[in-house]
N, C-alpha and C positions, 0 to 999 in steps of 0.2 A: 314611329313617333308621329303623333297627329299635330295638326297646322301649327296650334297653338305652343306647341313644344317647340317645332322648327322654329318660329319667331322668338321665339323667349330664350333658345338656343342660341342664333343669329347673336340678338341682341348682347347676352352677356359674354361671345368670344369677344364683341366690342364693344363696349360700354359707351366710349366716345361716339360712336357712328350714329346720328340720328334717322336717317334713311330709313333703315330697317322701321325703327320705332314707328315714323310715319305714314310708312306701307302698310304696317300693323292695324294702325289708328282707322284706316282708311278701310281694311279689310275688316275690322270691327265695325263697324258704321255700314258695311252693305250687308252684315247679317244681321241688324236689329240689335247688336250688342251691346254692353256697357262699356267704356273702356276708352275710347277715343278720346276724347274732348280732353280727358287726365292727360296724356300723354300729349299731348298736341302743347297744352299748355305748359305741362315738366319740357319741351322743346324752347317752348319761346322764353321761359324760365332762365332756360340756360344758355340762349343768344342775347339776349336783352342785359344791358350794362348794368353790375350788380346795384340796385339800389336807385335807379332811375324811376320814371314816374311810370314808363311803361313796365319797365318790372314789377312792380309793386300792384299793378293792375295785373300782369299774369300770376302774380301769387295768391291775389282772391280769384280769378278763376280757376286755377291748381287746385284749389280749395273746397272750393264749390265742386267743382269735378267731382273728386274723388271720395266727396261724403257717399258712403253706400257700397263703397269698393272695398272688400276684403284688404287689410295689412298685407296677408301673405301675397295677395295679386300684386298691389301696389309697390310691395318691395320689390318682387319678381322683375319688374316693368319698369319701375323708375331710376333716376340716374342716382336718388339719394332719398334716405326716409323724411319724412314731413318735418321732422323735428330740427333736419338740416336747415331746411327751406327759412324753416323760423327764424333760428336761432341768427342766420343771416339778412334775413329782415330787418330784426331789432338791429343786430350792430350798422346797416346800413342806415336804418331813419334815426340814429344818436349820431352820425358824421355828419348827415344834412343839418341837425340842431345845430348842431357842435358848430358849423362851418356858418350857419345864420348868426351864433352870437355872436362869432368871432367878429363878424362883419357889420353887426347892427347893433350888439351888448354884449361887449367883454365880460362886463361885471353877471350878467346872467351867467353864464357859464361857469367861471369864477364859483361862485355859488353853490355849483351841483357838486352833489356829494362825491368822493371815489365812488368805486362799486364796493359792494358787497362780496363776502368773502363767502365760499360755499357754504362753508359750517351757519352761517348765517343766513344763505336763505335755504337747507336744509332747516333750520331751526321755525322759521316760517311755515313751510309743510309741514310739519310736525306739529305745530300749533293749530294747524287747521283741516289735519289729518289729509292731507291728500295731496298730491303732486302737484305743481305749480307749471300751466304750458311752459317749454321750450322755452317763446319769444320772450315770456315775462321773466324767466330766469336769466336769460341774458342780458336782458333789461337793468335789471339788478344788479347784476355783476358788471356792469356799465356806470350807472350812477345810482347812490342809496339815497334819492332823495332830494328833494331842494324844498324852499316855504311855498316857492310862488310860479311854478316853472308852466303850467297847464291851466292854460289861459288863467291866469293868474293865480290859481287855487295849487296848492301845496301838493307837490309828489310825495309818495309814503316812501318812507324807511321801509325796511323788512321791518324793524322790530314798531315799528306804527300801524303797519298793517295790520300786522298780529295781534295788535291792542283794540286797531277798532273793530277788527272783526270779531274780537269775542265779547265786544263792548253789545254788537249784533246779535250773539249767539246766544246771549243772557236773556236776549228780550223776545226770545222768535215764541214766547206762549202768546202776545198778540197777535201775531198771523190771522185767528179767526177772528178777531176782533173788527180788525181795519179790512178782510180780506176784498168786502165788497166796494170798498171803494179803488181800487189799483186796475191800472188796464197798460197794455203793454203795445208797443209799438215797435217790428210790424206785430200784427195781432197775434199772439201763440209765442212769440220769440222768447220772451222772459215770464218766468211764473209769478204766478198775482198773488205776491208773499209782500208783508212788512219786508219781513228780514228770512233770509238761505242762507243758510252756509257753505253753501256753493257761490255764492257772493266774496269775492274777495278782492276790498277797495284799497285801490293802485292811487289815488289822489283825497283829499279833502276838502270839503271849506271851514266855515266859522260855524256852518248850522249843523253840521254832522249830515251832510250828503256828501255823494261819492259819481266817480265814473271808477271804475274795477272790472275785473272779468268773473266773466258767470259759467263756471263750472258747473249748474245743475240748471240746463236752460231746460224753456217750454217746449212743448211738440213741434214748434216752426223756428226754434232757436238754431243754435251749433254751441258745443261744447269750445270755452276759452270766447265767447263771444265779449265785445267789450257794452256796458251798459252804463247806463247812468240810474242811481238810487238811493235812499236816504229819507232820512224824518218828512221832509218837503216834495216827495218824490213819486205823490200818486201814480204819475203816467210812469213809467219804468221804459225806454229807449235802448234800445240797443243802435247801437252806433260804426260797428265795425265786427271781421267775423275774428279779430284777435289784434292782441296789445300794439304788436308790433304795425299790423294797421294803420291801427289808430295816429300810433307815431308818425307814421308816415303821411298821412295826412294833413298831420296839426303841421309837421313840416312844411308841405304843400300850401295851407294855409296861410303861414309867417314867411315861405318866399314868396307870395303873390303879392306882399306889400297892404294885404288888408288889415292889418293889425293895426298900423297907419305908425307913426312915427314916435320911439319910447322916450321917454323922461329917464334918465337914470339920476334924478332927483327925487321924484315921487315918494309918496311913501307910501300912496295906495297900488297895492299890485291891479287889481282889478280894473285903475285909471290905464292902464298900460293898454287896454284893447278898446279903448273907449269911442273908437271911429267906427270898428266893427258891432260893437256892442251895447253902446248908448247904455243909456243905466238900468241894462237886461242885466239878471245871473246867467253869466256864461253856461249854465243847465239848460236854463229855458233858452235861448239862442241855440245851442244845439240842438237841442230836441228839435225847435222851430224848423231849423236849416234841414236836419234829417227826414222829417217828415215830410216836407215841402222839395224836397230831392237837390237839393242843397248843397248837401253833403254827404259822403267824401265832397270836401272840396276840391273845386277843377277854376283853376286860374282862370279869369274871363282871359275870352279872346284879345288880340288889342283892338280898340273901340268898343267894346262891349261892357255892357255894365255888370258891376258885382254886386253876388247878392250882400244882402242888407239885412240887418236884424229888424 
């Protein structure tokens, strides 16, 4: 048996034991190999309290890791497939929502749809021929929706989504049209299309723009990467390397207190972030925030000041 058997041996008589894994990591790393930084991170993955902020940070570097690493190595080596990682993601950044509105807007919560029933977001891949990430499906299967819930613009249905993405698919003979004026952020991550049907928009507004995940990103993208795009939407942002991300974020966000203090008299949703956002489209504030390294959001320090649209 050569080295690498012996450790992958080791490993799966114990699957618990991280030791091994990190002798491994370490014995990869003085031959030049690939493989370490994955495992180091699937480690801190699974000591770090499910759904905390520092999880959520070793789950974009699990991520980032392992682009470029064989499935077959990966499953070999890791304590669970990707899909696990996700699908725990999502449901931990909807308890942080969940436990924000409880505390700050009942009535938000309230609001949000049940989840979705498989047949239903099965019926959504189906409509847009292709698998739906992990996180976004459990997403779904979490809650199907609400008007106003992401920064104040509308969470999609399954069957909304379905609608606007082919409301998209109808219209992708402009591509050549508009193509020269789209540019992406960072550079390469999203392709410089009107409209993809690897585009599949997770939120709306009132102009027909979107933040969604992009299933056919650019050469510097990641597949499931979350972007922002639409009629208004020359710059094209990517935002996060997947839904559940994202969620976790916007969490991070609304427990830092930047949203600043809700109305739940209002009747404009978009008044609801108006401390953070002044009278920006929560697109442009994002993009803003993300470009300017912003965001992910990371609660200031105490004394420190937050950033600002």
């Amino acid at each position: 048996m050569n080295e690498d058997g012996a450790f992958l041996a080791a490993i799966k008589a114990d699957p618990s034991d991280d030791t091994t894994r990190l002798v491994f990591a370490d014995w990869l790393d003085e031959r030049g190999r690939r493989g370490g930084e994955f495992i180091r991170a699937e480690c801190a993955l699974a000591a770090e309290p499910s759904g905390s902020a520092k999880w959520h940070e070793a789950l974009a570097r699990y991520r980032r890791a392992g682009e470029g690493l064989s499935e077959e190595w990966r499953g070999a080596i890791g304590r669970y497939p990707l899909a696990h990682w996700l699908a725990a993601s999502a449901r931990s950044a909807w308890v942080r929502l969940e436990n924000w509105c409880r505390q700050h807007y009942p009535a938000l919560l309230e609001a949000l749809a049940p989840g979705a029933t498989g047949e239903e977001i099965e019926e959504l891949e189906r409509a847009i021929g292709q698998p739906l990430p992990p996180d976004v499906r459990e997403s779904f299967a979490i809650h199907n929706g609400n008007n106003s819930f992401i920064f104040g613009c509308e969470l999609q249905t399954t069957q909304g989504a379905a609608h606007d993405w082919q409301i998209w698919r109808d219209v992708a003979g402009h591509n050549e049209e508009f193509r020269d004026r789209h540019k992406s952020f960072p550079v390469g991550a999203v392709a410089l299309d009107y409209t993809n049907a690897g585009w599949v928009p997770l939120t709306r507004d009132a102009g027909g723009n979107h933040i969604g995940v992009d299933l056919a990103p650019g050469p510097a993208g990641t597949v499931g990467q979350v972007i922002i795009f639409g009629r208004d939407e020359d710059q094209k942002c990517a935002s996060a390397s997947g839904w559940a991300e994202f969620l976790a974020d916007y969490a991070t966000f609304l427990e830092s207190g930047a949203a600043g203090e809700f109305d739940p008299n209002s009747s404009d949703p978009l008044a609801w972030y108006s401390n953070a956002l002044g009278d920006r489209h929560p697109h442009d504030v994002l993009r803003k925030w993300r470009m300017e390294g912003k965001w992910p959001w990371r609660a200031p320090e105490p004394g420190a000041t937050a950033p600002t649209s």
